[in-house]
C-alpha positions as CSV (number, residue, x, y, z in Angstrom):
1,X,28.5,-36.4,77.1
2,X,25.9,-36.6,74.5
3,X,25.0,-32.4,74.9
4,X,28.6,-31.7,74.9
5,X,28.0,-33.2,71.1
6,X,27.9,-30.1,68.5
7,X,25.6,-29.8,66.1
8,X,28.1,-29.2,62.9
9,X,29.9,-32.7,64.7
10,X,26.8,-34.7,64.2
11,X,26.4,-33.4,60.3
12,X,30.1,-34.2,59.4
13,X,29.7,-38.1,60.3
14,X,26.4,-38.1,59.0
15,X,25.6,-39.6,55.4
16,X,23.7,-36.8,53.3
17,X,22.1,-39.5,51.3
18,X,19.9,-41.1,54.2
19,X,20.8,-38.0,56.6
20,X,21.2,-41.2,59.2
21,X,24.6,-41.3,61.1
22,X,27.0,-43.1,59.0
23,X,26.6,-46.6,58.5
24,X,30.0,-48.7,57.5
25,X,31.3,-45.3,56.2
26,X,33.0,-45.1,53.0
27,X,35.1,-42.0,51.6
28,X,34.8,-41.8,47.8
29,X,38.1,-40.4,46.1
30,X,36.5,-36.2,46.2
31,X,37.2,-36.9,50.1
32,X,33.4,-36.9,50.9
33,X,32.2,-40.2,52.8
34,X,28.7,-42.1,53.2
35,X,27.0,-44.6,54.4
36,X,28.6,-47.9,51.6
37,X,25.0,-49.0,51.2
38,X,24.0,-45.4,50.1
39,X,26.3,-44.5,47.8
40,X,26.3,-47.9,46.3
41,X,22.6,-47.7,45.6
42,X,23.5,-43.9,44.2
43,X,25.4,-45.2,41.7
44,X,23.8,-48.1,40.8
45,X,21.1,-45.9,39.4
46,X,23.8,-43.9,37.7
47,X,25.7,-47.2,35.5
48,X,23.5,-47.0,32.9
49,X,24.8,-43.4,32.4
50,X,28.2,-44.6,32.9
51,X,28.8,-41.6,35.2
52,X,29.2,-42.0,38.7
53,X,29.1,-38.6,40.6
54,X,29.5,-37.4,44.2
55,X,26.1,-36.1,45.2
56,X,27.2,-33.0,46.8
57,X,30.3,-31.8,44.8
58,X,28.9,-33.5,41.2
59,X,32.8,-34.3,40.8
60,X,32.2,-37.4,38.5
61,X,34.6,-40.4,38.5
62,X,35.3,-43.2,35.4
63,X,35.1,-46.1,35.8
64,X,33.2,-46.6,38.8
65,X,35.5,-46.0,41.9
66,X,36.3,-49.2,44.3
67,X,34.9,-48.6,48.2
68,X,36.6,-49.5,51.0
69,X,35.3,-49.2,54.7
70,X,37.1,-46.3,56.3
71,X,38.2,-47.9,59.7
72,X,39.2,-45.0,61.5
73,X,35.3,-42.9,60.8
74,X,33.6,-46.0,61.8
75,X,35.6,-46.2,64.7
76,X,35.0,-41.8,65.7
77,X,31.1,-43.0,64.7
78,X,31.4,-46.0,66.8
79,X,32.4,-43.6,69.8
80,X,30.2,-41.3,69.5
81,X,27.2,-43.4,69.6
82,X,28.3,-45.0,73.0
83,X,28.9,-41.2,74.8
84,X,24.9,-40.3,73.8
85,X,24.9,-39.2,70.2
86,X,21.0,-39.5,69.2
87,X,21.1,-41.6,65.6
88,X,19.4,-39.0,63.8
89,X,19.1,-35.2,63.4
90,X,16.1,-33.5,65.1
91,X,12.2,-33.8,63.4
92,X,12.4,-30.5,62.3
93,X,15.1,-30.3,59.8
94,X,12.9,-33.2,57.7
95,X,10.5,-32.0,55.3
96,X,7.0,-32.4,55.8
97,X,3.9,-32.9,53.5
98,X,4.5,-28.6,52.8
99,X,7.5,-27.8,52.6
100,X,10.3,-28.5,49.8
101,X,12.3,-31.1,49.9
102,X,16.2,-31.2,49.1
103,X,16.1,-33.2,45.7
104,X,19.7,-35.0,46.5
105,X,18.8,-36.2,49.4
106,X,17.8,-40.4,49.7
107,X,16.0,-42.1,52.3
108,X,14.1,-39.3,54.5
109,X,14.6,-35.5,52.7
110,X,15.6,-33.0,54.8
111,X,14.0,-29.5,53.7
112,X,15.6,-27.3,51.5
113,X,16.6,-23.9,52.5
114,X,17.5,-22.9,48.5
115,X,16.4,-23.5,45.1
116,X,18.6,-23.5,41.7
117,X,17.3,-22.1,38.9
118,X,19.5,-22.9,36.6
119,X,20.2,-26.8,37.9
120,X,16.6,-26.8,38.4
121,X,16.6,-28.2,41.6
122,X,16.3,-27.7,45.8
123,X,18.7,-28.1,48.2
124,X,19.1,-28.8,51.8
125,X,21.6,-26.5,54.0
126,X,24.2,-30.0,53.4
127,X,24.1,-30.5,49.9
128,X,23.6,-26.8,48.9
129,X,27.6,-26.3,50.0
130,X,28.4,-27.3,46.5
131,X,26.9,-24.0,45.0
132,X,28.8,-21.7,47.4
133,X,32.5,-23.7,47.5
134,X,32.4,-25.4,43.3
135,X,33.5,-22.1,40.9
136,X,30.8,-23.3,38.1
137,X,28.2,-23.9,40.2
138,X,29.1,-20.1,42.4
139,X,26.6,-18.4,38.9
140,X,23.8,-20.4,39.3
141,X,20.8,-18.3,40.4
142,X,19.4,-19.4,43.9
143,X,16.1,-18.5,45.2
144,X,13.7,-19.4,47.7
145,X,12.6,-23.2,47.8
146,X,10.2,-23.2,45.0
147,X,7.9,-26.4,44.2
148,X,7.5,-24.9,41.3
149,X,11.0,-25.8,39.3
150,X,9.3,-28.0,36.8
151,X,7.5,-25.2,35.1
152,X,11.1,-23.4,34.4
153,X,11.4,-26.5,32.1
154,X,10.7,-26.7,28.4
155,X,7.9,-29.2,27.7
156,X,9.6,-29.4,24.1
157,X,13.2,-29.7,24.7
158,X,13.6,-30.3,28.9
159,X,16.2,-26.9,28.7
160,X,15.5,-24.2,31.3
161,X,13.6,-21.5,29.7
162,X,15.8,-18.5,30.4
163,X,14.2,-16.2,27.1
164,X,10.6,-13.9,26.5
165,X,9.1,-14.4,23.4
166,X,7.1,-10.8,23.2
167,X,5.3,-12.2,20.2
168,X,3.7,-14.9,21.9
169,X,4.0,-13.5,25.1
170,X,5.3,-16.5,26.7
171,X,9.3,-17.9,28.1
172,X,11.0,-20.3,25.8
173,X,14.4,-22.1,26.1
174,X,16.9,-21.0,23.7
175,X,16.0,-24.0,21.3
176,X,12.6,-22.2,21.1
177,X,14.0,-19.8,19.4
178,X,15.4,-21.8,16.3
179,X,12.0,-23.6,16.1
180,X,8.3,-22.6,17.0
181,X,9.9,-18.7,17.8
182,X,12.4,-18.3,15.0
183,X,12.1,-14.8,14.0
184,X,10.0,-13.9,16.6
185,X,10.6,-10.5,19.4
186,X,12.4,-12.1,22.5
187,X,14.9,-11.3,25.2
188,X,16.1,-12.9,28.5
189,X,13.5,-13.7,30.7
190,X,15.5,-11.4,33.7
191,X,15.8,-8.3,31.1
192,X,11.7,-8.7,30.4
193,X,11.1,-9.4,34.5
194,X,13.1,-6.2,35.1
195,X,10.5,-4.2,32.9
196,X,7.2,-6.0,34.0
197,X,8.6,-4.9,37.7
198,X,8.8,-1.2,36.8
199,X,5.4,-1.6,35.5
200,X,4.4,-3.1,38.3
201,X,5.7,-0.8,40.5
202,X,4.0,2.0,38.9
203,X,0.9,0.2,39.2
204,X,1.5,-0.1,42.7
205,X,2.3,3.3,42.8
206,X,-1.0,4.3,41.4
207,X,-2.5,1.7,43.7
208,X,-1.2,3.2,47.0
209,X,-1.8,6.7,46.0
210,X,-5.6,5.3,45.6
211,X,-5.5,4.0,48.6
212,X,-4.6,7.2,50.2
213,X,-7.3,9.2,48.1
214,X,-9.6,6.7,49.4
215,X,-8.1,6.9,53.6
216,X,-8.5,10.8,53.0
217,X,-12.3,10.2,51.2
218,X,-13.3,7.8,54.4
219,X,-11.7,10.6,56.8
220,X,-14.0,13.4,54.9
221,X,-17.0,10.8,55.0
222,X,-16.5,10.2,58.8
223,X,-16.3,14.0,59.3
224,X,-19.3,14.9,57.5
225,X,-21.1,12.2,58.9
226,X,-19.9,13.8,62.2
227,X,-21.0,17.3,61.0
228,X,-24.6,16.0,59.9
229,X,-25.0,14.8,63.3
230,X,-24.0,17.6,64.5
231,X,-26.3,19.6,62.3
232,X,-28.9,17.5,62.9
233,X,-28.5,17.6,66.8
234,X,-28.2,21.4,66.6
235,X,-31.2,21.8,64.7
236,X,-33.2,19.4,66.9
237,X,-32.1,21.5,70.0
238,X,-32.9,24.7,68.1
239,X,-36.4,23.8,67.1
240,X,-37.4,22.8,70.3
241,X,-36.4,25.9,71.5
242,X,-38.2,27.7,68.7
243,X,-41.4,25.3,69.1
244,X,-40.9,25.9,72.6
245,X,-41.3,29.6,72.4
246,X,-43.8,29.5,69.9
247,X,-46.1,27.4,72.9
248,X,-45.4,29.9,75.7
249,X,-46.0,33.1,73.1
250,X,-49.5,31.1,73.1
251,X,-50.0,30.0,76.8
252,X,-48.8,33.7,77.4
253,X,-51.6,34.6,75.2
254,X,-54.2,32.6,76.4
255,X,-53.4,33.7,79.7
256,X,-53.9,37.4,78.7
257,X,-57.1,37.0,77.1
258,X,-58.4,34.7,79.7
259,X,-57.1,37.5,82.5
260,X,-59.1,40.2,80.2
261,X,-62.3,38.3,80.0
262,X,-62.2,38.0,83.9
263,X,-61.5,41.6,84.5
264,X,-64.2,42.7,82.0
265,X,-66.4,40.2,83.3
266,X,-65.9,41.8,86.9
267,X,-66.7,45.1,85.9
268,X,-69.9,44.8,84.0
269,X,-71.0,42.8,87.0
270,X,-70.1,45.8,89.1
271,X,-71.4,47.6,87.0
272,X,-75.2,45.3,86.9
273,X,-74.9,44.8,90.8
274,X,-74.9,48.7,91.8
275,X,-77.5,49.2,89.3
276,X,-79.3,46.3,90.8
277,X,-78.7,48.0,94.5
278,X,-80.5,51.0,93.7
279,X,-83.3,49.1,92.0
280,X,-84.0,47.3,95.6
281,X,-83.7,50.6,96.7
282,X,-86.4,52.5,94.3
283,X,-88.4,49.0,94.6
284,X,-88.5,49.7,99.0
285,X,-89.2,53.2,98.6
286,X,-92.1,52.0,96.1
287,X,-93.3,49.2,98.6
288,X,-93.4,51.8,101.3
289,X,-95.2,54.5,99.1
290,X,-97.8,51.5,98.2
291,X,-98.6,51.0,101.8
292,X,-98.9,54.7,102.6
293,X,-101.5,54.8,99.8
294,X,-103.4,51.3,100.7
295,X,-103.7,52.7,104.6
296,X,-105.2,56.2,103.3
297,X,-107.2,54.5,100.9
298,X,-108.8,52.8,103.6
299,X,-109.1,55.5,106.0
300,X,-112.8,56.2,106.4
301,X,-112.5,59.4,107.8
302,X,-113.2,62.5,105.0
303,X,-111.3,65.1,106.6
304,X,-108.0,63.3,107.2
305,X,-108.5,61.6,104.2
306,X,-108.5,65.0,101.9
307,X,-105.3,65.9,104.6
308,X,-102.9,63.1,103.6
309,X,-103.5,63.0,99.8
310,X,-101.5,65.9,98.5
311,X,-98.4,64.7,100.7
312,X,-98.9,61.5,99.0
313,X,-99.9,62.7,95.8
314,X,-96.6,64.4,95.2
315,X,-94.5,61.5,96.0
316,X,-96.4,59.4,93.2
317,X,-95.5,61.6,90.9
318,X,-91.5,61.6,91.5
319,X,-91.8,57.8,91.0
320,X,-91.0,56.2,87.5
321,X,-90.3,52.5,86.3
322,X,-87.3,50.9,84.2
323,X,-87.2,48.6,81.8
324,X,-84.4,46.1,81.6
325,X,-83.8,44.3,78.3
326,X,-82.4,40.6,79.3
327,X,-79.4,39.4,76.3
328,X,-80.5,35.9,74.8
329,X,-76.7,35.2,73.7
330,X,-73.6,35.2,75.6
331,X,-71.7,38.4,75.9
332,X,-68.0,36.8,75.4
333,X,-69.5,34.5,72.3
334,X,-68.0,36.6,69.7
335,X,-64.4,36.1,71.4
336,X,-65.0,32.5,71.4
337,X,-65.7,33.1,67.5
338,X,-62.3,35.0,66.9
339,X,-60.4,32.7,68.6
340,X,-61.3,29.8,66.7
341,X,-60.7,32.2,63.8
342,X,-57.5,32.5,64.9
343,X,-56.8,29.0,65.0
344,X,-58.3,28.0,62.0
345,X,-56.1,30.6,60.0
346,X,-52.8,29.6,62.0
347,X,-53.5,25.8,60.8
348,X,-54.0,27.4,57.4
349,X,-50.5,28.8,57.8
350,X,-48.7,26.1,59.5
351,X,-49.8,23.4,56.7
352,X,-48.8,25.3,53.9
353,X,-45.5,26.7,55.7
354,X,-44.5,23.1,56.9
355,X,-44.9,21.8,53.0
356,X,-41.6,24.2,52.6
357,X,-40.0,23.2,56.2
358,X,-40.8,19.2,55.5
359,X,-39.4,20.1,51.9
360,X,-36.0,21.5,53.4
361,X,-35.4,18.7,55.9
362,X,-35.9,16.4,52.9
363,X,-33.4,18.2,51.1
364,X,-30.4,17.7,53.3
365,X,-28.0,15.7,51.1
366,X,-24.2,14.8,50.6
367,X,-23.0,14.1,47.3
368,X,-21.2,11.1,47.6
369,X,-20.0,11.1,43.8
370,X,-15.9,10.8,43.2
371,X,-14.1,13.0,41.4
372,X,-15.5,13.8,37.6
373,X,-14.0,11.4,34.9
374,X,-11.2,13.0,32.7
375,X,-10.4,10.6,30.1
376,X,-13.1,8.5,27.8
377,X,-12.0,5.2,29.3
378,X,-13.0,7.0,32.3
379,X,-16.0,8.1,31.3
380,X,-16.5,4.3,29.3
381,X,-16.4,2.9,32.8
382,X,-20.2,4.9,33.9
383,X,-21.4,4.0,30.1
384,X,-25.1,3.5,30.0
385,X,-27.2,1.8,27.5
386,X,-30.1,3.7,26.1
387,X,-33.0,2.2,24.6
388,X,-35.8,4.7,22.7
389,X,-39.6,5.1,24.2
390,X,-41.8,4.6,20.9
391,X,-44.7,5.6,22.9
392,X,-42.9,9.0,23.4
393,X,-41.7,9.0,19.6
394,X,-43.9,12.0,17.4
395,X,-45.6,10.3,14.4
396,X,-42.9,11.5,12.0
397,X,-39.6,9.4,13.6
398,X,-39.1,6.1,12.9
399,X,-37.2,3.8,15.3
400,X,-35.2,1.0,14.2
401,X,-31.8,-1.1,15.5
402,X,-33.7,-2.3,18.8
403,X,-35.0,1.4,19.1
404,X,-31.5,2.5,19.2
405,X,-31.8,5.2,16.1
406,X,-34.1,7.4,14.9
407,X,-34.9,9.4,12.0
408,X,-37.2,11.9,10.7
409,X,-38.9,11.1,7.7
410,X,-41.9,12.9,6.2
411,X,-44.4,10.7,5.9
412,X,-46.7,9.7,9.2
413,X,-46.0,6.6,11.4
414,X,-48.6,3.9,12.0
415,X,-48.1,4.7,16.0
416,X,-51.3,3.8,18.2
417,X,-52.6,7.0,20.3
418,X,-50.6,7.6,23.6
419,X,-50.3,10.0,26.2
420,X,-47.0,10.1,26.2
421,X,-46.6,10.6,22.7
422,X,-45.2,14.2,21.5
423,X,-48.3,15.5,19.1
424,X,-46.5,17.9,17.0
425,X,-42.7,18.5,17.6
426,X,-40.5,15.6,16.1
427,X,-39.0,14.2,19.5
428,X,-38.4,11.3,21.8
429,X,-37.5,10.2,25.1
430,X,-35.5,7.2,25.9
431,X,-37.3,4.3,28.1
432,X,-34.4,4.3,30.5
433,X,-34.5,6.8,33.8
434,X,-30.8,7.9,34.6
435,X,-30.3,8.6,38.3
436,X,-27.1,8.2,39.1
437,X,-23.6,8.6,37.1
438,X,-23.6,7.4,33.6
439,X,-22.2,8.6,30.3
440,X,-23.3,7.9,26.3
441,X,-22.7,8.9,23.0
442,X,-24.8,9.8,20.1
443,X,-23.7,9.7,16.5
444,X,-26.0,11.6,14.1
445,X,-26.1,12.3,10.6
446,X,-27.6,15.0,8.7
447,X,-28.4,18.6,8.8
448,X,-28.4,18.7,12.7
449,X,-29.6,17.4,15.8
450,X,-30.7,18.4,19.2
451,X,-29.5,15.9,21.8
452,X,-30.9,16.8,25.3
453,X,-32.0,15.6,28.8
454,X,-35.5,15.8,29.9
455,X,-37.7,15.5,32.9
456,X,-40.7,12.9,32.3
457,X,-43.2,15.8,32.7
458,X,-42.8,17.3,30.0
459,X,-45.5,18.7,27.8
460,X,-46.5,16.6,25.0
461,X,-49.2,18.0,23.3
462,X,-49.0,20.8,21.3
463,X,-46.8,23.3,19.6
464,X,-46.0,25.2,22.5
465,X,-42.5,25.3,24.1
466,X,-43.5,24.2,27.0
467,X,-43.4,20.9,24.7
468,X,-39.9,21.9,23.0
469,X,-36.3,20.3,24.4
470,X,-34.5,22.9,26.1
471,X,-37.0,25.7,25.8
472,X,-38.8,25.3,29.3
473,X,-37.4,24.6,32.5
474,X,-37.6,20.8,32.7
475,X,-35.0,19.8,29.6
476,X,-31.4,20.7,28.3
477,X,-30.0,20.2,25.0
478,X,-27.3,21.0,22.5
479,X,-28.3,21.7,19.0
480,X,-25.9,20.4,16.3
481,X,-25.2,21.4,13.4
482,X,-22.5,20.9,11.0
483,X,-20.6,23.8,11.5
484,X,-21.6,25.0,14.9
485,X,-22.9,24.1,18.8
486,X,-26.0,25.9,20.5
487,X,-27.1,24.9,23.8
488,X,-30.8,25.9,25.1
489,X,-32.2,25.4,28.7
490,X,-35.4,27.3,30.0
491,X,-35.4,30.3,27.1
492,X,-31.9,31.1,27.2
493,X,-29.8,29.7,24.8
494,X,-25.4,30.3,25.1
495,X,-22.8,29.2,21.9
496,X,-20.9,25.9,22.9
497,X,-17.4,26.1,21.4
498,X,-15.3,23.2,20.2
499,X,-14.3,21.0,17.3
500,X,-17.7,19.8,15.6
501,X,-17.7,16.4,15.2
502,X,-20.8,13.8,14.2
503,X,-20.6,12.3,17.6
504,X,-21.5,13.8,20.7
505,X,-20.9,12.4,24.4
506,X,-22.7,13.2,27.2
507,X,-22.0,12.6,30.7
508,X,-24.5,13.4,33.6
509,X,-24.1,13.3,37.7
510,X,-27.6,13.1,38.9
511,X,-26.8,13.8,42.5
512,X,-24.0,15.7,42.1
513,X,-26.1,18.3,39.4
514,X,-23.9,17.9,36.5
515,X,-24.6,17.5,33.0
516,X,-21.6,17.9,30.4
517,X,-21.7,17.9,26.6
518,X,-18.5,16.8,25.0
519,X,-17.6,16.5,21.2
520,X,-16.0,13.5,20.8
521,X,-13.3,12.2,18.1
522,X,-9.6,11.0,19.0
523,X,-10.0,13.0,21.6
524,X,-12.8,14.3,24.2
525,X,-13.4,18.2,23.7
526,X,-16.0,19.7,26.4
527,X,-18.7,21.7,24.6
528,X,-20.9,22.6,27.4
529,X,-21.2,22.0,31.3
530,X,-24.2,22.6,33.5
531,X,-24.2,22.7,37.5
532,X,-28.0,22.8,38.8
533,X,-30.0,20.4,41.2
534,X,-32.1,17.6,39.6
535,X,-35.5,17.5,41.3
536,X,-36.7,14.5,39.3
537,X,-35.4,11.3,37.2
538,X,-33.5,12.5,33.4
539,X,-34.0,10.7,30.5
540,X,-32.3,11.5,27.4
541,X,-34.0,12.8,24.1
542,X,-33.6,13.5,20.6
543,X,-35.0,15.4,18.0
544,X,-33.8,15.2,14.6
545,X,-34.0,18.9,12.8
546,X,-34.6,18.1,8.9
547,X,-36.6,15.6,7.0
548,X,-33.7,12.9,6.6
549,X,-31.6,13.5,9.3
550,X,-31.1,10.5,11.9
551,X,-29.5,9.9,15.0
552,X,-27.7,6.6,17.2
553,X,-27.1,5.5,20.3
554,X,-23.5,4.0,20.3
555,X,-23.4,1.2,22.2
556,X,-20.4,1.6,23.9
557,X,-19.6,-1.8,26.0
């Protein structure tokens, strides 16, 4: 019988103070009925008080009801137990070390399933009832269990702090505001919340359109990194083919001269053997002349002797000799000669053409900078610190502030000889390289100023302008003055309009090529803005125009 035994069965003859089944049940006079033991001990803790309440309906009674056993519930209890009714709701309706637990409940605490902001405190499913069935108790705010209540309370005045103070950004109770707060910018805490959410929400707004800037930056990351591969792969593949070619144009050449040398090799020695045949030849006829003449020589006979001769005579004198001049060298050496030639000037050709091909391979690059900053806090956030170079400072600028200003003066510095030192034109370079994305400012007094970027290479000796900021191709600058901007780069110069003001930011993108001039006051005005490719490291000059004028570097964190 015991699993015919509902659930809501067991709760209604259970006491909510121990959460045990009911023990010698009394029912106090709200109709609601415990264990006698429990609500005795409830109310003992409430006499000196002199209230004694019902702990789930709060309905409080004066003086201090009488209990009696109810006979008839101890009885149904009684019953119940005998047909299989466990003594005890399940395990998982307790609370455990962390979860809340109901603040009504004695003995063991059963979990709460609510929290009352405006009791404070947490209720389980049992005792909660009160809030959804007593009218008062139907506008308390309930939330989520919370372990938390406690700092709702006023440390001052134990009241639930239900008010904002703006001025001291912090929640008060409403006796706050006649003491510590008096006079002070408040509303209700809710009306405040409700605000903070919207701002919140726009935040998050902002957030998850980041988010989605930065989904869609991956996705263009992961294709280029795709289309570099495939570049790469494709010009792999291509090159071989080309390298490829290039080493069968040469075998094929090879081949060709090697055929020619054969085939001109066999005909001169054609050419040497027939000559050679009719050598033997002449030589025969010679050996056979030469025995003719030795057997008439020694023929002893007059007569036939002065018979033969003329025959013979004759035939000596259609003989002749040849002289054949042997070569010392090789006949083919001067082929040998041009093709090493050959070689020799295609190694020329391939070093100094694979400087250019090595150079472009190097060259391959993705700019990996974000979008360019629009407002000064967002140009604040790449702010660089910049520090001046008094080995790079000209003889007539003094440094001072942790080499943060200059100024020109007239008379000579005591400066020890450098090489890095500018001789004659009154400039200087900061010690700081800038490689990457970074912004500063300048704020200069005086007749004018340039304030430029420059390569370390620059000239330094000399007046020539190969020495001057933004007259060569290795610096930029903007010429202040106090009534107009000029900026200069590699002999051309172009007017930069906007508002003149004694402060000038600038903002560079090493990798992405940009350098940007702005005039800067309450607001940012772009004066100038430069798109190239940075071969080397920047670093950022100054050179003061007049004797007197001076410049800073604004430290801007």
């Amino acid at each position: 019988m015991a699993e015919n035994v509902p659930n809501f069965e067991r709760e209604k003859i259970s006491c909510s103070i121990c959460l045990d089944l009911l023990k010698d049940p009394a029912t106090i006079p709200c109709g609601h009925s415990y264990c006698m033991s429990c609500i005795k001990m409830h109310w003992d803790g409430q006499d000196q008080r002199g209230n004694h309440s019902c702990p789930q309906c709060r309905k409080v009674f004066r003086p201090r009801p009488d209990l009696l056993k109810n006979i008839v519930l101890s009885e149904l209890v009684e019953d119940l137990k005998k047909n299989g009714l466990q003594a005890a709701p399940a395990d998982h309706c307790y609370a455990g070390p962390e979860d809340v637990a109901c603040d009504v409940c004695t003995g063991r605490k059963r979990k709460a399933v609510k929290s009352c902001l405006s009791c404070p405190a947490s209720y389980c499913n049992t005792h909660l009832q009160s809030h959804y069935d007593a009218p008062p108790l139907k506008r308390h705010k309930l939330t989520n269990p919370s372990k938390k209540l406690l700092q709702n309370i006023c440390s001052h005045h134990d009241e639930v702090m239900k008010i904002f103070c703006r001025t001291d950004r912090q929640c008060i109770c409403y006796l706050c505001l006649m003491d510590d707060h008096k006079g002070h910018e408040t509303v209700p805490a809710e009306a405040e919340r409700t605000e903070k959410q919207k701002e919140l929400q726009k935040i998050r707004q902002q957030i998850q359109q980041r988010i989605q800037e930065q989904k869609r930056d991956v996705k263009r990351l992961h294709q280029e990194v795709e289309v570099i591969n495939g570049s790469a792969d494709k010009a792999v593949e291509d090159n071989e083919k080309i390298f490829t070619d290039m080493i069968r144009l040469i075998l094929r050449r090879r081949r060709d001269l090697q055929q020619q040398i054969r085939s001109q090799q066999e005909i001169e020695v054609c050419r040497i053997q027939e000559f050679q045949e009719k050598l033997e030849q002449k030589m025969t006829e010679l050996i056979m002349k030469d025995a003719e003449l030795e057997k008439l020589l020694k023929t002893e006979d007059h007569t036939q002797f002065l018979q033969n001769y003329p025959s013979l005579s004759a035939l000596s004198e259609s003989t002749h000799s040849s002289r054949i001049n042997v070569r010392t060298q090789r006949y083919f050496e001067k082929v040998t000669g041009a093709v090493s030639e050959l070689r020799e000037k295609v190694d020329d050709f391939l070093r100094n053409t694979w400087k250019n091909i090595s150079h472009l391979a190097t060259r391959v690059d993705i700019i990996l900078s974000g979008p360019e900053p629009n407002t000064r806090a967002d140009f604040l956030e790449y702010s660089q610190e910049i520090t001046l170079d008094p080995n790079t400072a000209n003889g007539k600028l003094t440094l001072s502030e942790g080499n943060t200003k200059v100024a020109f003066m007239d008379s000579m510095q005591s400066y020890p000889d450098h090489p890095d030192r500018f001789t004659n034109h009154n400039q200087v370079l900061s010690r700081e390289s800038l490689t990457d994305r970074c912004y500063w400012e300048v704020e200069w007094r005086g007749g004018g100023v340039y304030v430029a970027v420059s390569y370390k290479n620059i000239d330094r000796a000399g007046w020539s302008d190969g020495c001057l900021f933004g007259f060569n191709d290795k610096s930029w600058s903007l010429q202040c003055f106090t009534n107009s901007y000029t900026f200069y780069h590699n002999y051309m110069q172009a007017p930069a309009s906007g508002p003149v003001s004694s402060r000038i930011g600038v903002y560079v993108d090493h990798r992405a090529g940009i350098l940007s001039f702005y005039s800067v006051s309450r607001t940012m005005t772009l004066l100038r803005r430069v798109l190239t490719r940075f071969s080397q490291p920047l670093y950022a000059g100054i050179r003061p125009i007049l004797n007197g004028d001076s410049a800073h570097f604004v430290k801007l964190k």
